[in-house]
C-alpha angles and dihedrals in degrees: 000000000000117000126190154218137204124217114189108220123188110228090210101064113104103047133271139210139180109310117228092244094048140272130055121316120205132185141182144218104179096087101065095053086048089047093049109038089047085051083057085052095052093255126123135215108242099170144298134264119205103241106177112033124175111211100256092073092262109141105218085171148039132181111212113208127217140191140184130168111269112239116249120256 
């Protein structure tokens, strides 16, 4: 059985600047060193759920979801 585990990462950490095509681009970091520390740990990354949303569509917020086979007990 898999079991599995949430890490909260801010879409606004890593800086950010005015995009080419217009607006306000931002990136983040934070997710690779989740990923990969996590990965050190036996888990593995099985996708992300936007957690924190303003209304005009910008993500501030994403949960990454991990999983790993439970030991068995």
């Amino acid at each position: 059985m898999l079991e599995y585990a949430f890490e909260e990462v801010a879409c606004d950490e890593g800086g950010g600047g005015w995009s080419l095509l217009g607006g306000f681009g931002m990136e983040t970091a934070a997710h690779q060193k989740a990923i990969r520390r996590r990965a050190a740990e036996g888990w593995r990354y099985a996708g992300f759920i936007p957690k924190r949303q303003r209304a005009g569509g910008f993500i501030e917020s994403i949960d990454l979801v991990f999983e790993r086979q439970r030991p068995d007990t």
